[in-house]
N, C-alpha and C positions, 0 to 999 in steps of 0.2 A: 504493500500500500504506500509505503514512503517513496519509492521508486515512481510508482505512477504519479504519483503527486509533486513532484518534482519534475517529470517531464510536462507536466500540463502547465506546473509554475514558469518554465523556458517556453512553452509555444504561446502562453499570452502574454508574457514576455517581448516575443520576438512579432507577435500580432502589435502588441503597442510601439513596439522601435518603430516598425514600418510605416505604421498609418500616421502617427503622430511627431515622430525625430524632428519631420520639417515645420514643424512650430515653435519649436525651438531657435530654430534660426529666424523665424519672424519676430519671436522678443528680442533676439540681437539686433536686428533692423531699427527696432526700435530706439536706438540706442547709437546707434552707429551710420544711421541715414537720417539728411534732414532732405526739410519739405521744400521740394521743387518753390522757386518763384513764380505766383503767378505771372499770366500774361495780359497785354495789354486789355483794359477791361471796356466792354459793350453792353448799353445797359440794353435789356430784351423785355419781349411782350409776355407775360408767362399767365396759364389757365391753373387755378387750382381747384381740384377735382377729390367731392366727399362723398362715398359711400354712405348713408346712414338709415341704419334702422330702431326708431323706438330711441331716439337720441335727444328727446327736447332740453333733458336736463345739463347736455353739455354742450351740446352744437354751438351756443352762445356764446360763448369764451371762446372756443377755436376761432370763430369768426371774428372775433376785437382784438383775437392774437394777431393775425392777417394782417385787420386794419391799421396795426399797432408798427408792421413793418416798415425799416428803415430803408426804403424803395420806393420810387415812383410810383404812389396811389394811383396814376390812371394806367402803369402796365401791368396792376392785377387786377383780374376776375376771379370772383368764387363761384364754383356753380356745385349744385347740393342736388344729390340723385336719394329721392327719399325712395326710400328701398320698402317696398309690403309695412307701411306705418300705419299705425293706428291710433296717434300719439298727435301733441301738437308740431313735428319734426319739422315740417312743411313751413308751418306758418313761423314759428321763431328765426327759421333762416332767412325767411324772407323779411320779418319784420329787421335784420341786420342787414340786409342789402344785397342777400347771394341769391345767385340765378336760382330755380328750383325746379324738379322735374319730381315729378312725381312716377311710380313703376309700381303696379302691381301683377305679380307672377309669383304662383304657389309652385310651381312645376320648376321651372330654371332658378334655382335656391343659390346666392352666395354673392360674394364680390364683384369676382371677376364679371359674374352677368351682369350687376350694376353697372357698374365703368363703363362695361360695352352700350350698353343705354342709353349713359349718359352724353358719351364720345360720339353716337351715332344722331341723339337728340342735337348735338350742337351743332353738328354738321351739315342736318335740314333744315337747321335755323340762320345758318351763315354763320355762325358763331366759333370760326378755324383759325380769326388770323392772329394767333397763336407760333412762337419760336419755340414753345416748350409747356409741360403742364408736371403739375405737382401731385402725388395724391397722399393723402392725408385720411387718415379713421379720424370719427368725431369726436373724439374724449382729447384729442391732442390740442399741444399748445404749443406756439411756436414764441422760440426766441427772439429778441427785435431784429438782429443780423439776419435771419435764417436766409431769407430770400436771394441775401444782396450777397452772402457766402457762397452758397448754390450758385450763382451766378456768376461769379469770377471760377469756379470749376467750370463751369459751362463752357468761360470763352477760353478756357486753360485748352478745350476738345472733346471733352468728354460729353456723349449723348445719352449715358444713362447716369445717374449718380446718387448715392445713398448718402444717410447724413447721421449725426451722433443721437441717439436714441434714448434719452431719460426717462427715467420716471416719477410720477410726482403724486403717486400714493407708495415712495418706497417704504416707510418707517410702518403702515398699517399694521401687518403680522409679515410671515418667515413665507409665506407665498409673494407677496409683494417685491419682497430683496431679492427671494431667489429670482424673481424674474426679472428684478432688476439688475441683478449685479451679470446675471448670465448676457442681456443685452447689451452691458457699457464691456464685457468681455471681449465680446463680437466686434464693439464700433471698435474699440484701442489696439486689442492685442493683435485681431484679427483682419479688418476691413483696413485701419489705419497703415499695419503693417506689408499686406498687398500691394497697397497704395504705394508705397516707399520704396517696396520690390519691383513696383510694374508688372504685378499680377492684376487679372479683376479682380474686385470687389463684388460682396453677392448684398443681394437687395433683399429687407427683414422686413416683409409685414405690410408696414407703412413709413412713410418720410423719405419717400424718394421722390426721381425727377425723369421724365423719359423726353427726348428731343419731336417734333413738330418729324423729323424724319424719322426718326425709329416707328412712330406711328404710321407711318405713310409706308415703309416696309414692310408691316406686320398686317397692314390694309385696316385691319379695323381691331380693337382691344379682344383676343382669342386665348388668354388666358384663365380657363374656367376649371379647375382643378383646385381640391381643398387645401392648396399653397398654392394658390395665385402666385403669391409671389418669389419663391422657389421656383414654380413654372416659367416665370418670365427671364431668372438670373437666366435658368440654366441655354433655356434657348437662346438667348443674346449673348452667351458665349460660346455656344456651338456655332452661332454666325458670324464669328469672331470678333465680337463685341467686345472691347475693354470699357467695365462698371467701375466708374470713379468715387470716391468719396470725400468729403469735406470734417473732419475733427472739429471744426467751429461754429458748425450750422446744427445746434442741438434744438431739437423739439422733446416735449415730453408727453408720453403716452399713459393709459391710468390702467394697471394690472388687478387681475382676479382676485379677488381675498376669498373667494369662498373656495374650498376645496370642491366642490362639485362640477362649477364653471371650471375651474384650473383644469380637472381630469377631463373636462367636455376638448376642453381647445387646446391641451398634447395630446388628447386621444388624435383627434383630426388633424393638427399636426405630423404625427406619425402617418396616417393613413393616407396624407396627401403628398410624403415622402414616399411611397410605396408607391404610390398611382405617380411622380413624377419618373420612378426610375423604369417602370413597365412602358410610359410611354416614351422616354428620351433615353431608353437602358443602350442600346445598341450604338446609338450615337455617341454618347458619351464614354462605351469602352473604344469605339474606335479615333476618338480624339484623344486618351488615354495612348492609346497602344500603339496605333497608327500615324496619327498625326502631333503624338509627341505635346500636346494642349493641357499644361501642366495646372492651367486652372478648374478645368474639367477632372483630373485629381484631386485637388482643393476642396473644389466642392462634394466631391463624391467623402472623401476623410471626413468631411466637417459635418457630414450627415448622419452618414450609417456605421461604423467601428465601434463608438462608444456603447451604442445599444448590442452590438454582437459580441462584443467582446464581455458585457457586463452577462449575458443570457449564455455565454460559453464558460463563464466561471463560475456561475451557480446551478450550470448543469451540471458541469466537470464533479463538484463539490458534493453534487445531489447522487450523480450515479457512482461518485466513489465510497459515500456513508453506505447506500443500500448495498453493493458489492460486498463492503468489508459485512456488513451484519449479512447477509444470508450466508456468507463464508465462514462468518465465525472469525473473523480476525477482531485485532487491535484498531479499533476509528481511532484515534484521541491524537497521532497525527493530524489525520486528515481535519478532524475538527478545530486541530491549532492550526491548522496552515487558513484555512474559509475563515476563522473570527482572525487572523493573520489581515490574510487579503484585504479583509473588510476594514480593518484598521488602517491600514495603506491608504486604499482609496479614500476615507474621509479625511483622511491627515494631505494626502495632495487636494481632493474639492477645495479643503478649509484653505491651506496654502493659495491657493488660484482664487479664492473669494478674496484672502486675504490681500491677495497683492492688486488685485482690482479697488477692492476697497482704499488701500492707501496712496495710490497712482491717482483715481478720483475724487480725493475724498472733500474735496472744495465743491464740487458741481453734483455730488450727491445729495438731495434735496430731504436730509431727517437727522436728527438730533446725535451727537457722539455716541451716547449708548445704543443706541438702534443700529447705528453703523456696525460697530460693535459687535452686536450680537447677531449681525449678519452673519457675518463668519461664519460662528457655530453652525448656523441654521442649513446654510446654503447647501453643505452634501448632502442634507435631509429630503432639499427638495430635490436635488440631483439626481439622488437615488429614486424617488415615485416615478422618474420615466420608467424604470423598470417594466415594473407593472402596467404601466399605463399602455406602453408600445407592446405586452404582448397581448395582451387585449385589443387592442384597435389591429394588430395584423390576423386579428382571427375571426373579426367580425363587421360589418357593414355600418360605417360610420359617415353620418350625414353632417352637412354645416346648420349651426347653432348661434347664434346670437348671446353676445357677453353683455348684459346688462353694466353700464357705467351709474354710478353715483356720485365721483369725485368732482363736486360743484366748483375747485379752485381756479381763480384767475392765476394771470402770471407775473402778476404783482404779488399774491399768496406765498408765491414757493420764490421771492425775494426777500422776504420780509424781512430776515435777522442780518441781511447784508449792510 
């Protein structure tokens, strides 16, 4: 039993060298690469574009974040795609000044069908002359630079580009942080450190930017999969799109507190990882393998390892306990090496929270102790994918709507400055 359990310790081992060594060197980049100058700067016409369902209580703030931008008031538009509302959505965006369409369809459920709605309403309305558009969920609040940062990436080249991703209910409970700390992970360690490499960057959710021609390539918005946005990196890299991103152009989003939502939206998360790589699997091994497209690796690492590798170590641990007892041997190896492993892993989570936390800890919006006991918390959450992803890969999972409550302006989450 100790033999076996030592070769299984060397192959997840050499599963982690592999999929993960090269982020390693993207924290050196960190470190050792600074940020391109931008280029001369052009200011542009830009569409910004909200999904929303059942949003009255927040839509309102996002749009006086907008307003609030340090950009030429008349090169923004807001336009608000009220998604199957039954709520006042409609009327409060409109009472702030943004365009509104209204969409009811029970049958085509999610984002992506929104956008396309909305992008194809504007379109028979004349509503195109547009160099770029924005999209944004309704609970977000944008920073006063946000636009005018995006913009100098803009004329820097870049036609798609992501931006630093906050949160501004992080201090709630230990779901909040995890999902906050795992996002400012992504913007810094990850998206910033591409950027430095001259890798893409991959686009999270929401707070990104796609060019008047990316749109006009794609014919019309055809990303309809339960990761839209995952659907849209990945093909705009396989058309050899370089995703740019901006470190300065921070918005902040408002995350799950209830455990019930959190498992609804990593279950579908996982599931719309699944549905991405059944539909782009093929493509993306042969820009891997064939065309040498080292971001089309990136993304693929930054997806699926961590779940295979954690569901190959608690198999490994499962079918080596049942082994040793129907044999009649010695477990108490096997059960110190799995409460071993388990200690490992939360001692690197806590590590990696912790160094996000103190790399951030000025632009993290919650009080020293909350930051704090982020830490602890955070491989707690890390660990629920677990569970979460073998569920969603075993069962038929739909899109869901995340109820928002966090009524803050963005004057709220400056207050103690």
């Amino acid at each position: 039993m100790t033999l076996a359990t030592q070769i299984t310790n060397w192959i997840i081992l050499g599963v982690l060298v592999i999929c993960f060594a090269y982020q390693a060197i993207y924290w050196l980049f960190l470190y050792i690469k600074k940020d391109k100058p931008h280029k001369e700067v052009k200011e542009h016409r830009f569409a910004v574009l909200i999904a929303a369902r059942n949003e009255e209580a927040v839509i309102g703030q996002l749009i006086e974040s907008i307003k609030m931008q340090k950009y030429p008031a008349e090169l923004i538009d807001t336009y608000i795609v009220a998604d199957n509302c039954d709520d006042s959505t409609a009327e409060v965006a409109r009472s702030k000044g943004a365009v509104v369409y209204e969409r009811f369809n029970k049958v085509k459920v999610g984002k992506g069908y929104a956008l396309n709605y909305l992008l194809n309403n504007m379109e028979e309305d004349g509503l195109n002359d547009y160099d770029g558009y924005f999209v944004f969920d309704a609970d977000n609040l944008l920073e006063k630079n946000y636009i005018k940062e995006m913009n100098q990436t803009f004329c820097d080249g870049y036609r798609v580009i992501t931006s630093y991703r906050n949160t501004k209910n992080f201090g709630s409970n230990w779901l909040t942080s995890g999902y906050g700390l795992w996002f400012l992970h992504e913007a810094q360690w990850l998206n910033r450190a591409r950027m430095l490499c001259g890798s893409s960057c991959a686009v999270s959710g929401t707070g990104f930017f796609f060019s008047r021609e990316i749109l006009e390539r794609m014919g019309e918005w055809n990303c309809y999969l339960l990761t839209e946005d995952i659907e849209f990196t990945v093909s705009q890299i396989l058309q050899g799109e370089k995703i740019g991103y901006n470190k300065n152009a921070v918005f902040y989003d408002e995350q799950p507190e209830k455990f019930v939502q959190s498992w609804h939206q990593r279950e579908r998360w996982v599931k719309g990882y699944q549905q991405v790589f059944q539909k782009y699997g093929k493509q993306i091994a042969k820009g891997i393998f064939k065309e040498k497209n080292f971001s089309c690796f990136d993304m693929t690492m930054s997806i699926w390892p961590a779940f295979f590798v954690t569901a190959f170590t608690i198999a490994a641990s499962l079918a080596l306990i049942i082994i040793g007892i129907l044999a009649d041997q010695d477990i108490s190896f096997v059960l110190y090496n799995a409460g071993l492993n388990f200690l490992k892993t939360y001692g690197l989570m806590a590590l990696l929270g912790a160094y996000t936390v103190f790399t951030e800890w000025k632009r993290i919006r919650a009080g020293a102790g909350k930051k704090m006991l982020s830490i602890i918390t955070f491989p707690a959450f890390m660990f629920t994918f677990a569970p979460i992803a073998f569920v969603a890969l075993a069962k038929k999972v739909e899109w869901k709507p995340i109820e928002h409550h966090c009524t803050v302006h963005l004057s709220q989450l400056h207050i103690n400055e």
